[in-house]
C-alpha positions in Angstrom: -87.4 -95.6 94.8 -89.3 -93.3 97.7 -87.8 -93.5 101.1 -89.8 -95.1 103.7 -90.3 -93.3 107.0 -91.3 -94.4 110.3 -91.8 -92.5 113.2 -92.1 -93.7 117.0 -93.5 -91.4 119.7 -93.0 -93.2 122.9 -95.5 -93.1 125.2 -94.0 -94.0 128.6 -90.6 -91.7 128.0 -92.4 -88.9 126.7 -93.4 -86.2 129.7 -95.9 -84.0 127.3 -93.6 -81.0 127.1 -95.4 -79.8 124.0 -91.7 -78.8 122.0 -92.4 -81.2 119.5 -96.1 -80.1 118.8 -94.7 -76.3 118.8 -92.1 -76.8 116.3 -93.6 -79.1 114.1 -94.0 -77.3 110.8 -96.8 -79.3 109.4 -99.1 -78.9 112.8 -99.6 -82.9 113.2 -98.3 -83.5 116.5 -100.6 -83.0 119.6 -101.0 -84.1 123.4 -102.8 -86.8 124.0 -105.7 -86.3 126.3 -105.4 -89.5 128.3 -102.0 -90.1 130.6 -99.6 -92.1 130.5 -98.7 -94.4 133.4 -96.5 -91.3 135.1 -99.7 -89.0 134.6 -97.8 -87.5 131.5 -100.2 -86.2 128.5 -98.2 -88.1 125.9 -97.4 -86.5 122.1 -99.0 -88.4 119.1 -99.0 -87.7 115.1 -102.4 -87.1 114.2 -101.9 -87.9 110.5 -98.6 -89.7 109.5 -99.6 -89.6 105.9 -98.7 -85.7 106.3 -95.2 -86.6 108.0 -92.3 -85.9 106.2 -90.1 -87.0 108.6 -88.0 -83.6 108.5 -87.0 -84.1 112.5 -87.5 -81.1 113.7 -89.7 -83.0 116.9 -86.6 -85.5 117.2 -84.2 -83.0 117.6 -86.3 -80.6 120.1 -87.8 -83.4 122.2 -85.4 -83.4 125.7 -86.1 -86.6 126.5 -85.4 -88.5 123.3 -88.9 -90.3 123.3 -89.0 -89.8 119.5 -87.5 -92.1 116.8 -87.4 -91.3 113.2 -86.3 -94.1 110.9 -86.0 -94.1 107.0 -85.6 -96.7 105.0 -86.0 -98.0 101.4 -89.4 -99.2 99.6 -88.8 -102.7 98.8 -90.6 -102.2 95.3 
């Protein structure tokens, strides 16, 4: 059974600090171009398929605006 990840880049905590995208070994994290409500650039995974969910961007992120959950596959 393959563990299931999940992860959760929250868009109103996140202040587009750009530590996440920087340390990401597998380059899929970027800044959003539009803001969010507090005029932040956002981050966003550009291609979960390629996450591995190694936590690199949870552990760097100051503001703890990412969540990484794993889980089981249910098959």
């Amino acid at each position: 059974m393959a563990a299931k990840k999940s992860i959760k880049i929250s868009e109103e905590l996140c202040k587009g600090c750009g530590l996440c995208e920087i340390f990401c070994p597998r380059n899929i994290i970027k800044l959003d171009n539009k803001t969010n409500r507090f005029g932040y650039h956002p981050a966003l995974i550009t291609d979960e398929e390629k996450c591995n969910a190694c936590g690199f961007c949870f552990l760097m992120c100051p503001d703890i605006a990412i969540q990484i959950e794993r889980g089981k596959d249910n098959d």
